[in-house]
N, C-alpha and C positions, 0 to 999 in steps of 0.2 A: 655645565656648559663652560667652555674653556674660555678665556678672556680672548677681547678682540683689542685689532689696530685702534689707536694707537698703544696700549697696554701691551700687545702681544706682537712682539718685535723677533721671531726667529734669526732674523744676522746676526742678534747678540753672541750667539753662538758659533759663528761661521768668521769672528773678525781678525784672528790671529792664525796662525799655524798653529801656535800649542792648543787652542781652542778646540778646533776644530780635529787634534788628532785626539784630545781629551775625552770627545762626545762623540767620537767615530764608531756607528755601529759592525762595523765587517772590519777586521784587522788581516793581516798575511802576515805568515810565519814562514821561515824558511823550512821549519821541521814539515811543513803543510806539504812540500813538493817534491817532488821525483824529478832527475833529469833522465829525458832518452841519450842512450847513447848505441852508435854503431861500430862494431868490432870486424875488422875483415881480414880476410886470410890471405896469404902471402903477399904483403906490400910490405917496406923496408920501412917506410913514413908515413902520417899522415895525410890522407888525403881530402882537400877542402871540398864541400858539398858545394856545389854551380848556384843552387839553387836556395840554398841557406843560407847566405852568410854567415861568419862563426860556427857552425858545424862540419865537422870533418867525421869521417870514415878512419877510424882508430886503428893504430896497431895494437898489439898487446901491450906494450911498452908505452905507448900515447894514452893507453886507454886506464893501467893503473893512476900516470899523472893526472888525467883529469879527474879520476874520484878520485885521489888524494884532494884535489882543490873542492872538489863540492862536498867532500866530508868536514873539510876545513871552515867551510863558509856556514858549516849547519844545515846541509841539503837532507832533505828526509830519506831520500829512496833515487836508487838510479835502478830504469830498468834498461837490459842489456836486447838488443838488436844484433844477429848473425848474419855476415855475408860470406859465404864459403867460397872456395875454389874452385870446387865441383859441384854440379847439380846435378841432379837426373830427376827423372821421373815421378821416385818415392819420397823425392829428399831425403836421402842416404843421411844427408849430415847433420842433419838435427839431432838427433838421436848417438852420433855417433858420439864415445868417450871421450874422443881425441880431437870431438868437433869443435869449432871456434868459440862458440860461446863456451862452454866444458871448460875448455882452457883459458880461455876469459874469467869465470864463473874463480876456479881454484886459484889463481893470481888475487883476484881482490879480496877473496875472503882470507887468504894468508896474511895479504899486506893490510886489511881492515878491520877484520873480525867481524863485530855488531856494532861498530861504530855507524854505520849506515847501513839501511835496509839495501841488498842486493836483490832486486826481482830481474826476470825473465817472460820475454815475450815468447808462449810458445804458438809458435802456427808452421805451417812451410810453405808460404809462399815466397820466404827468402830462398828455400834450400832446393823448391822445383824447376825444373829446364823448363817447367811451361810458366811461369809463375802464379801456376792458382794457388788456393790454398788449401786442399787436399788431395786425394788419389781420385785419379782420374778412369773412369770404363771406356770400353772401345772406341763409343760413340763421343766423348770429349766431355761427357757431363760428369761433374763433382761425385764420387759415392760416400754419400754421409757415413753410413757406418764403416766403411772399410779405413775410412779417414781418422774417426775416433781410435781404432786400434794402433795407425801411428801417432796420433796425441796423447794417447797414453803409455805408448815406448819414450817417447822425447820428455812426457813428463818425469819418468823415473831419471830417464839419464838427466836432466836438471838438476833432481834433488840431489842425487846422489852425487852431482858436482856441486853443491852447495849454496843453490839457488833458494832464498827465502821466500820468495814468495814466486806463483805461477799466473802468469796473464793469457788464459788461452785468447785467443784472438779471430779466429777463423768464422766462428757464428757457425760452428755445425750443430746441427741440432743434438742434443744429448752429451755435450761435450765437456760440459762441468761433472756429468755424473761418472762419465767415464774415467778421467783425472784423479778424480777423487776415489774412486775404486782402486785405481792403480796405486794409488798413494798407499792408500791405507792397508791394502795386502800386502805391501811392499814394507809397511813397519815406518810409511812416513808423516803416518796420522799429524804430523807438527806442521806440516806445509802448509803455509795459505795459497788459497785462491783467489784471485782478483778475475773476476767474468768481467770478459768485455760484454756488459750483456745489452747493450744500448750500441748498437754501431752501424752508422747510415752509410748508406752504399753513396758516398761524396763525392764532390768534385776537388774537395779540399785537403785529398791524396798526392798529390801530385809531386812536389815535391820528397816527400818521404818515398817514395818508388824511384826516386833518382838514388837514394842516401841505401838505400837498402837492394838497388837494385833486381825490382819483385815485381816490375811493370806486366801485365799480362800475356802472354804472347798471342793470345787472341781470346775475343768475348771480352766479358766483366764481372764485376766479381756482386751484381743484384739481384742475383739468384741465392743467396744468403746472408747479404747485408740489408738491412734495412731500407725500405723505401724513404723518402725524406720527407712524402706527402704524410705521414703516419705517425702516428703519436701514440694511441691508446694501444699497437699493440707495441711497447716499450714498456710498460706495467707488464705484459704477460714476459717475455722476455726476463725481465727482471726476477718476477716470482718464479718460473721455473729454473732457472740459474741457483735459485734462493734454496726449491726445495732439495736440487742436486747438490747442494752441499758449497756455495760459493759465500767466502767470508766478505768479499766486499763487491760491490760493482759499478760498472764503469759508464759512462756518457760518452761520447766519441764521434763529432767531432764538438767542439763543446762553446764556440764563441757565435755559432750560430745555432744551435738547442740549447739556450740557456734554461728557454719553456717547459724541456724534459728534464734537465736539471733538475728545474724546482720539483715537478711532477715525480720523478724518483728520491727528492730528497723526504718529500710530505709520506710517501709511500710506505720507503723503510725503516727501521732500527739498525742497518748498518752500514758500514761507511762508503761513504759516496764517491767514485773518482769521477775528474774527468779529464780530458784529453787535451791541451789546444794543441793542435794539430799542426802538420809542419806550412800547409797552406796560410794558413793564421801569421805563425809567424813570417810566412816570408811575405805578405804581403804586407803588413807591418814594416819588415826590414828594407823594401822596397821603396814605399812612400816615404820614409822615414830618408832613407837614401836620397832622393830626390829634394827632401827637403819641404816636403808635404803637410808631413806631421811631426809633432815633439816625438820624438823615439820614445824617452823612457816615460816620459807622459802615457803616453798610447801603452807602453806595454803594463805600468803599474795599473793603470786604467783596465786595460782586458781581464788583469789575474784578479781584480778587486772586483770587479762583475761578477765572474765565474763562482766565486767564495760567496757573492751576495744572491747568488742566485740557490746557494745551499751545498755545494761540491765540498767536500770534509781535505781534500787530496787532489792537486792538480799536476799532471803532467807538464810540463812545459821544457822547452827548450833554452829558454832565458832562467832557468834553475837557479845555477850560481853564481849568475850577474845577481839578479835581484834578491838570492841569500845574503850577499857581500853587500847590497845598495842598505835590503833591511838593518844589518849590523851595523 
């Protein structure tokens, strides 16, 4: 039996700063994190997001300087987001060599090497005139497999522009296995996959659809994203991603399923992402604006949850402020 008050005084532990980071169970690392970033095609400058503060719509040019700074601060992973010039239908430009990320993709790995993981978001609902996120049949609904066959065109053209890792992101169904076929006929057996295999059809999109410019042009996208009522089937999700061959997987959006968090971190033996989303942050950057809340309070606060909730790997936006705060 453990000793009682007056004996057993828990503040003794909590009365200093050095104390308390001494006995800290959940730590952050900057190596822990990924920054999103968006790379767009034909703009001269950067252009700032309305809706995010601090995030801009990258040139090629703006977009090496800022992973040179979050390689610099100790950032783990930036994954790269495409907004093309042209869209159509198929999304021609995912896929394409010459496509914006492609040439994104060959810029950083010349000026970085493996000094930082470079991943890729692959889906198209950046690169479609409709913005869903596959090919579309007559009638205006999603066709899963005809879809897979362009995720796994756009996944070769990734790798082959020197993308480390692959974030399919669309929730087709079979969409890990199909990637991972293409990889591996292709001689890319080295690729990892990141499954978004956990991603709820949210509200907490909102702003990231201005940054990427991928807003729907009609319907929504709960016809393959997760319901938000739904938990248990986020385990199936997960195991089928697992058996197609996905080396890590994802939670999305992640400061409100922390509960899935924990539930896929107890689940697997591999590494766990999650997402905070650009919702997240901009409601944060909003209050914080107003003078609501401590900004960086609130934000060391959200990523220390997310970690203690069991995420191995967080996405976040605040990347390499809080690599540079850490050091």
């Amino acid at each position: 039996m453990s000793a009682q008050f007056p004996a057993a005084r828990p503040r003794r532990l909590r009365r200093t700063p050095a104390l308390r980071r001494l006995v800290a169970e959940t730590r952050l690392s900057p190596a822990e994190l990924v920054l999103p970033v968006f790379v767009k095609e034909g703009i001269s400058e950067a252009q700032p997001v309305a809706s995010m503060p601090g995030v801009f719509q990258h040139t090629r040019d703006s977009l090496r300087k800022a992973a040179h700074e979050a390689a610099e601060a100790g950032v783990g992973g930036l994954i790269l987001f495409g907004v093309p010039a042209v869209k159509d239908g198929a999304g021609s430009a995912a896929d394409d060599p010459d496509g914006i990320v492609q040439q994104a993709l060959r810029d950083l790995r010349s000026d970085l090497g493996d000094a930082i993981v470079v991943m890729t978001d692959l889906c198209l609902d950046e690169y479609t005139d409709h913005g869903h996120c596959g090919v579309l049949t007559a009638s205006g609904e999603i066709d899963n497999d005809a879809t897979l066959e362009r995720y796994a065109s756009i996944a070769l053209a990734q790798a082959e522009a020197g993308s480390a890792v692959l974030g399919p992101s669309g929730m087709m169904d079979g969409q890990v296995g199909a990637i991972r076929e293409a990889l591996d006929g292709a001689g890319h057996s080295d690729i990892a996959i990141m499954g978004y295999s956990v991603k709820y059809a949210s509200a907490y999109y909102g702003p990231f659809r201005e940054a990427a410019e991928c807003a729907p042009r009609f319907g929504d996208r709960a016809t393959h994203q997760q319901d938000p009522a739904n938990a248990d089937e986020s385990l199936r999700e997960v195991f089928l991603d697992l058996d197609e061959g996905a080396d890590m997987v994802m939670v999305k959006p992640a400061g409100a399923y922390l509960d899935i968090v924990r539930r896929v971190r107890d689940a697997v033996d591999v590494p766990v992402v999650a997402y905070q989303v650009s919702g997240e942050y901009a409601m944060i950057e909003a209050a914080a604006e107003k003078g609501w809340i401590d900004r960086e309070r609130t934000i060391m606060e959200s990523l220390v949850s997310i970690r203690r909730a069991g995420a191995d790997i967080v996405l976040t936006y605040w990347a390499t402020e809080v690599a540079r705060r850490l050091a």
